[in-house]
C-alpha positions in Angstrom: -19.9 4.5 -2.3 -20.9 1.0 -1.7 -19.5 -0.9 1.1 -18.9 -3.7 0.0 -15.1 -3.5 0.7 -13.6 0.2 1.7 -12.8 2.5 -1.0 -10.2 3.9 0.9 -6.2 3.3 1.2 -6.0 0.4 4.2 -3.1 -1.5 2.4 -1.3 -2.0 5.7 -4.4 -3.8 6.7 -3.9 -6.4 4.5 -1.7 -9.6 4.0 0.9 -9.5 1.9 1.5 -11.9 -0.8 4.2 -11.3 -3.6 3.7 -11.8 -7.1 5.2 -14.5 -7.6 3.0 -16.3 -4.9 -0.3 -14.8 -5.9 0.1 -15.8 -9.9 1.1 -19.5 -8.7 -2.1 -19.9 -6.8 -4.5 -18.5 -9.2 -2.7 -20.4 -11.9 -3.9 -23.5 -9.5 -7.2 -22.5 -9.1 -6.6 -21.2 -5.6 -7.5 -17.5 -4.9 -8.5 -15.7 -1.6 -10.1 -13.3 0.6 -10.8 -8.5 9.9 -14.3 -9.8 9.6 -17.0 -7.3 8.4 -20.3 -7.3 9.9 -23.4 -8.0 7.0 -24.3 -4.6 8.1 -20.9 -3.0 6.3 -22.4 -4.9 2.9 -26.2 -3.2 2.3 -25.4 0.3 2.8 -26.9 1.9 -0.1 -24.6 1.7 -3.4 -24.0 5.4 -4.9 -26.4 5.6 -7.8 -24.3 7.1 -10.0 -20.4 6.5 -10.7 -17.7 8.0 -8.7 -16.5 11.7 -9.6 -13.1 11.6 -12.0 -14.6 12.0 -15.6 -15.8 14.6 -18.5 -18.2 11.8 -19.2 -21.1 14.2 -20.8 -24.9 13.8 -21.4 -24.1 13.9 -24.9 -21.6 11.4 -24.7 -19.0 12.9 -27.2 -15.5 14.0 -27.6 -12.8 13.4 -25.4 -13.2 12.2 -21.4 -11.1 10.8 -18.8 -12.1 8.5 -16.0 -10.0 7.9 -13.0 -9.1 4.9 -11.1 -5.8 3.9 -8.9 -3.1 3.2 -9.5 -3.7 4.6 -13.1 -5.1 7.9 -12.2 -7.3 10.1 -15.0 -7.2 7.8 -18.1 -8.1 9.5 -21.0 -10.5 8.0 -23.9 -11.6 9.4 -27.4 -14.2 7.1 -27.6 -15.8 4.4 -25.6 -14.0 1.3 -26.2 -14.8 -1.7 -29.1 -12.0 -3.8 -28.3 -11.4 -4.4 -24.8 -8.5 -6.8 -23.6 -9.4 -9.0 -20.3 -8.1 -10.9 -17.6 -10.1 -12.0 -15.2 -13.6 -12.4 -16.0 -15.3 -9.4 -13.6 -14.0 -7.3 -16.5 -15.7 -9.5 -19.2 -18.4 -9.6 -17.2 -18.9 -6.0 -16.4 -19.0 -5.3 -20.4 -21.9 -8.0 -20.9 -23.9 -5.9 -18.2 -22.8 -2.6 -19.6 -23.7 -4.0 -23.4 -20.3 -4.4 -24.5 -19.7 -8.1 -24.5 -18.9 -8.3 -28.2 -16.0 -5.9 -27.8 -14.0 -8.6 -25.3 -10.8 -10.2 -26.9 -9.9 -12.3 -24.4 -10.6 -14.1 -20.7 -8.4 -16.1 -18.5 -9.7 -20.3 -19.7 -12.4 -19.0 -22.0 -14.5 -22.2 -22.0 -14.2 -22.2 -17.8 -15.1 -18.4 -17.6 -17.4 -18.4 -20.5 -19.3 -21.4 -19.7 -19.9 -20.3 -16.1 -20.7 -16.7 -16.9 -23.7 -18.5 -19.4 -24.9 -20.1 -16.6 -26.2 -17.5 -14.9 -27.2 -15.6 -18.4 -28.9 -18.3 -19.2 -31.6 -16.7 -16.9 -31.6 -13.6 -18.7 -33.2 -13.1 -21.6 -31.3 -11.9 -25.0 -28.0 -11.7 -22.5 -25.5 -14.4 -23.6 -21.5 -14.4 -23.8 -19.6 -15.7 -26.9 -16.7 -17.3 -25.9 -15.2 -19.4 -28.3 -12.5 -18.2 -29.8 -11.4 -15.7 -27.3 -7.5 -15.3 -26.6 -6.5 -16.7 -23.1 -4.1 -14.0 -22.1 -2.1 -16.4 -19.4 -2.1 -19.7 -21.7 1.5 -18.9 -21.8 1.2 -16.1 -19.0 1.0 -12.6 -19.8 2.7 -11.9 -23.0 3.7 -8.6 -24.3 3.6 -9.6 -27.2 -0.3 -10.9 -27.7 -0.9 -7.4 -26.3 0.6 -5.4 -29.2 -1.1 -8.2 -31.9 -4.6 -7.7 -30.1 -3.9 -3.9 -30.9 -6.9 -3.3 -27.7 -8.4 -0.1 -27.3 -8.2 -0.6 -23.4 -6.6 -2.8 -21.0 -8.9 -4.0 -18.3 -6.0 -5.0 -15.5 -4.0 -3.5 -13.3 -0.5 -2.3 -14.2 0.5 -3.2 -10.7 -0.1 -6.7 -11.1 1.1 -6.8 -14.9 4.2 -5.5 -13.5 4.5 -8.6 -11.4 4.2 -11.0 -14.3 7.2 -13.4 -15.7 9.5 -11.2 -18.3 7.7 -8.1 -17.4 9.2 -4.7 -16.2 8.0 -1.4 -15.4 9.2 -0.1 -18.5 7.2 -2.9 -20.2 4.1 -1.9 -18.9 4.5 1.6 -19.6 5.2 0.6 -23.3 2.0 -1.3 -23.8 0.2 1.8 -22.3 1.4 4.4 -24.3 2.4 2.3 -27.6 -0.9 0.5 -27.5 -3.8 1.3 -24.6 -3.8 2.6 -21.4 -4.2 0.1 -18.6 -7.4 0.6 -16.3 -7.8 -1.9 -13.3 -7.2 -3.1 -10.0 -6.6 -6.3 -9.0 -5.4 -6.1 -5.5 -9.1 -5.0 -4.3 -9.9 -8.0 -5.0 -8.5 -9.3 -1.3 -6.8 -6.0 -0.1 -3.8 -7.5 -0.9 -0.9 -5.3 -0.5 0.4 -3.9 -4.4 4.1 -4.4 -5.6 6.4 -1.6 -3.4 6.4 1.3 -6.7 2.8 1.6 -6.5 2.5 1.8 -2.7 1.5 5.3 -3.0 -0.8 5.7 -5.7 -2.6 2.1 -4.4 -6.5 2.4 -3.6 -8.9 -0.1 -2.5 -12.5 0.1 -4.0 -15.3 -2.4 -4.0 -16.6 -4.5 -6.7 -19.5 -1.7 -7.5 -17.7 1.1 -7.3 -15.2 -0.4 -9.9 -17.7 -1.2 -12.3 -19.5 1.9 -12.1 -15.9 3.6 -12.9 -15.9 0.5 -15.8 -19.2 2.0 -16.9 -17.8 5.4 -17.1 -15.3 4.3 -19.5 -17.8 2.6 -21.7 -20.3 5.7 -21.1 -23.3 3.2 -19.9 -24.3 5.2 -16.8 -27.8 4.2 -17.4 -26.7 0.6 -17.3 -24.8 0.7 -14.6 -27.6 2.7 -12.5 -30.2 0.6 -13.7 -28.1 -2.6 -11.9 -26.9 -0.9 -9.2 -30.6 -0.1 -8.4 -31.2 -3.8 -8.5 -28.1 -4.7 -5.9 -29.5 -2.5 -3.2 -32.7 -4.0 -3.3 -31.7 -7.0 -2.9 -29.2 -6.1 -0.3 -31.7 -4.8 1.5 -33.8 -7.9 1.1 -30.7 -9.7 3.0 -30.2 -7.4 5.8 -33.8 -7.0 6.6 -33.9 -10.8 7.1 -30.6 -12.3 8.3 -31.5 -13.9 11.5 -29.4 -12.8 14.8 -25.1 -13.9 14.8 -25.9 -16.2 17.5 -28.5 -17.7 14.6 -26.2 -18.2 11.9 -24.8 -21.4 10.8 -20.8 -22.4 10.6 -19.5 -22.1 7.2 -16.5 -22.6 5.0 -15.5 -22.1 1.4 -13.6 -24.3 -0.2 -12.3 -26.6 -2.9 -11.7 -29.8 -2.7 -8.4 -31.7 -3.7 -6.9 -35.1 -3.3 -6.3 -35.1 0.0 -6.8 -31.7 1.3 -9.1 -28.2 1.1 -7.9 -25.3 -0.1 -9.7 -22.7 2.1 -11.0 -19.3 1.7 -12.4 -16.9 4.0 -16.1 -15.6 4.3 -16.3 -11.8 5.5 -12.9 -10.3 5.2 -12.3 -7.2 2.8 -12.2 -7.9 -0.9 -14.6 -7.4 -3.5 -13.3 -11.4 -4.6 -15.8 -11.9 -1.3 -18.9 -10.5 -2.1 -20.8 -12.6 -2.4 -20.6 -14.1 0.8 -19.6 -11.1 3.3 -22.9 -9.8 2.9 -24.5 -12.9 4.3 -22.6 -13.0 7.4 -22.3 -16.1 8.5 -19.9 -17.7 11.1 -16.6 -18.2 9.4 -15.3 -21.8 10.6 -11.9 -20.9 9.6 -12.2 -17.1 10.7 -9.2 -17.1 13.5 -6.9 -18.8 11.1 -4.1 -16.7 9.3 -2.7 -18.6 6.7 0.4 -15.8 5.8 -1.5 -15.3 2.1 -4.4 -15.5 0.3 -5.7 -18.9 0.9 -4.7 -21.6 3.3 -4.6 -25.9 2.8 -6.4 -27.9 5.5 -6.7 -31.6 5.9 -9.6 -33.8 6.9 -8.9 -33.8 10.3 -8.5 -30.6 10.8 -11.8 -29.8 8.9 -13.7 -32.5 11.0 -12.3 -30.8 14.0 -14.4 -27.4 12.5 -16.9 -29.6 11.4 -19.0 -26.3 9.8 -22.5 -26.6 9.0 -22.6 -25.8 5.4 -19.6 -26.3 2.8 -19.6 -23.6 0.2 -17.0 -25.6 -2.5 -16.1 -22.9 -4.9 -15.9 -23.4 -8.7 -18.6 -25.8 -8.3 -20.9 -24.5 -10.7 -18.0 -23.9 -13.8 -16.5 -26.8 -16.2 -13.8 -27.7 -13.8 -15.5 -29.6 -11.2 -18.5 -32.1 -10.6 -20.0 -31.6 -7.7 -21.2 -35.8 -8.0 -17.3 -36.7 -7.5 -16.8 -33.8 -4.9 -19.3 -35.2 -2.8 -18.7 -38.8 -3.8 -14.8 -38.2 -2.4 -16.7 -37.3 0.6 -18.8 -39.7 1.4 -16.4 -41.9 1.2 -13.4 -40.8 2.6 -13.5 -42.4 6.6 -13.2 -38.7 8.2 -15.0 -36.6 5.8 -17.8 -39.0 5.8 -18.1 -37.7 9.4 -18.7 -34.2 8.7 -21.4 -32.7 9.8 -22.4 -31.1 6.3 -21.9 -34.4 4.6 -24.1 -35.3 6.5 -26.6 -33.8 6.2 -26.5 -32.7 2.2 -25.1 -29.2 2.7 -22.3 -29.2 0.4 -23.1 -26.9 -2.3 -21.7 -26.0 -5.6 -20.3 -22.2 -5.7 -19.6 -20.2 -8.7 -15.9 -18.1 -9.2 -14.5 -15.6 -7.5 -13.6 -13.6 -10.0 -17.2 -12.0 -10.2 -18.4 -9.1 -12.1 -21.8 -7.4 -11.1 -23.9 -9.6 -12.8 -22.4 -12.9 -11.5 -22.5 -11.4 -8.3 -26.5 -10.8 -7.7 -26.2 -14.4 -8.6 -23.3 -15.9 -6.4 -24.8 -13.6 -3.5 -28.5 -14.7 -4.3 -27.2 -18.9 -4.4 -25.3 -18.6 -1.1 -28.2 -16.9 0.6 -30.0 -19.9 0.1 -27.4 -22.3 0.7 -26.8 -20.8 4.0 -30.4 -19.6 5.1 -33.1 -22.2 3.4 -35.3 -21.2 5.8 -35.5 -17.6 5.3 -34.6 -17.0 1.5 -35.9 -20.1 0.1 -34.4 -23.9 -0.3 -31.5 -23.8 -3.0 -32.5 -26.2 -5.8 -30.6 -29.3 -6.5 -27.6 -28.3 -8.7 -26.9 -30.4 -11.8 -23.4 -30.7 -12.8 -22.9 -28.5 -16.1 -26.1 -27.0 -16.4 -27.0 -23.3 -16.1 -28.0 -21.8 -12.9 -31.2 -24.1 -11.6 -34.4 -22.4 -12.0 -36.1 -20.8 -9.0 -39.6 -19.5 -8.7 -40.3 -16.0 -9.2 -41.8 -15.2 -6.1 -38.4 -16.7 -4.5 -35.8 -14.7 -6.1 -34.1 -12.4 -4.0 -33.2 -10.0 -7.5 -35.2 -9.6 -10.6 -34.0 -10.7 -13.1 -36.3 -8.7 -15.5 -34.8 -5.8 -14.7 -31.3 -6.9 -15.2 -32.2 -8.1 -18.5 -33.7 -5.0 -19.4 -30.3 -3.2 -17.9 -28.2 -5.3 -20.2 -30.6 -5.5 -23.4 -30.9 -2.0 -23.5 -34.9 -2.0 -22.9 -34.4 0.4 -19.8 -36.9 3.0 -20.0 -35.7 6.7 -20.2 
């Protein structure tokens, strides 16, 4: 298992947030992350997927793979038309080879466009976007699922059954009338699920989902081949991450009219991996904001005054990270902070990170938060791809992850 959040049932750990709540603030951009150590993050990933499926070397007939809340879901075939939310899903079938076989993504050009950015590095690995469905333009419709006629859902039946105009008996139409359901959204902050799935709810980290994502596709080379490259570079991290009382201040946020919304750094939640394994001092880590995010003013982030401001979604269509730090400057308290300051407000990617755009995410914030140690992040231009950093500074290589996705892996 990979440790990058527990894979085992700690709902009651969590906050609670209904579904009406959650949908409204990722609808506005706003999503969220018991402080884990780094140390929790670079335990060695397991090299192969999780036990649950028939998944065979020759890689025919009939197999099931299991995942809560769904349980064994049973395939024919691996998958050529996959249905998407969120784009970890759309990014864990570019890494697995499958990219061609996603239908839709939530705000194609957003997700599409940031998800290039970092493929941009990659040779032969690229995303078409255009003219993908976005499942929540009109939020979740019943409907486009039956016309889209998927061979798989990738998202969780416990937060479709959450959605406007949706019932239980809904989702167990789609999934027998059309295709099953297979993914979990609430590991994404250890979130408690709605009250029917209480029981059957699971926690598992962003890894350990895709390699369960790679079963169903039957890519286990793929996803080994990646998963090999994670724990190198995880290692990389914890071998240099200079001592706690080292570590600079540190908030992730996003910037509004007159406010931050705020997000935590190290608390469970694969929608935090990124920056959990880095480990720095979370300005905002005492604060409970009863959900997944909390809204701060510029007093009370002067009164923080972190070191380094992480502004997430600064690196996708939807923000320039000229006018973010242009509001700034010029605002007469946020002028004052520290970070401002001294030009350590950064540009962040999404949260909702598949494996490949999280050796990227994680790779970025260990330079924004540790120059010194992993290497000075380059300047970041608005609406370009991911800047281009010298070979000998990457903390991943990107070589191998092209290889991984292209195919070119040797036997």
């Amino acid at each position: 298992m990979d440790a990058d959040d527990s894979s085992t049932p700690t709902r009651r750990d969590a906050l609670r947030a209904g579904g009406a709540v959650l949908t409204a603030g990722l609808f506005a951009g706003c999503t969220s992350g018991g402080d884990a150590t780094p140390t929790d993050d670079v335990k060695t990933p397991t090299a192969t997927p999780e036990s649950g499926t028939t998944e065979s070397t020759t890689e025919s007939g009939p197999y099931t793979v299991s995942m809560a809340p769904m349980g064994d879901v049973a395939f024919d075939a691996p998958p050529e038309n996959v249905f998407t939310v969120f784009p970890q899903y759309a990014d864990m079938a570019v890494a697995l080879g499958h990219g061609d076989a996603v239908n839709s993504v939530y705000v194609p050009e957003m997700s599409g466009t940031t998800m290039n950015h970092y493929y941009d590095c990659l040779d032969g690995v690229s995303f078409d976007w255009k003219g993908l469905t976005d499942p929540l333009s009109d939020g979740l419709s019943k409907e486009l699922l039956f016309d889209l006629g998927s061979d798989v859902h990738f998202a969780d039946p416990a937060w479709a059954s959450t959605q406007n105009n949706w019932s239980q008996s809904d989702v167990e139409e789609v999934g027998s009338a059309v295709a099953p359901w297979f993914g979990n959204f609430y590991s994404g902050t250890h979130a408690d699920p709605p009250e029917a799935y209480a029981d059957s709810y699971q926690y598992y980290s962003l890894w350990d989902m895709f390699g369960k994502v790679a079963q169903v596709f039957r890519e286990r080379q793929r996803y080994e081949a990646l998963a090999s490259v994670r724990r190198e570079m995880l290692s990389t991290i914890e071998a240099n991450l200079p001592p706690k009382e080292e570590r600079p201040t540190a908030v992730r946020v996003t910037l509004s009219s007159d406010s931050f919304w705020t997000y935590h750094l190290n608390r469970p939640g694969y929608w935090l991996a990124d920056t959990r394994p880095l480990g720095a001092i979370d300005a905002f880590a005492e604060k409970d904001w009863g959900q997944l995010w909390g809204q701060v003013g510029y007093e009370a982030m002067l009164e923080a005054d972190p070191d380094v401001i992480l502004h997430l979604w600064g690196m996708t269509p939807n923000y320039a990270m000229s006018d973010v730090r242009s509001q700034l400057e010029k605002d007469p308290v946020g002028k004052q902070l520290s970070a401002v300051q001294n030009g350590r407000v950064y540009a962040q990617g999404m949260r909702y990170q598949g494996p490949i755009m999280n050796l990227f995410q994680t790779e970025m914030t260990a330079k924004q938060l540790y120059p010194d140690v992993f290497g000075e992040w380059p300047e970041y231009t608005d609406g370009q791809p991911y800047p281009e950093i010298p070979e000998d500074e990457w903390l991943f290589d990107r070589t191998k992850v092209a290889a991984a996705v292209t195919g070119s892996v040797e036997e």
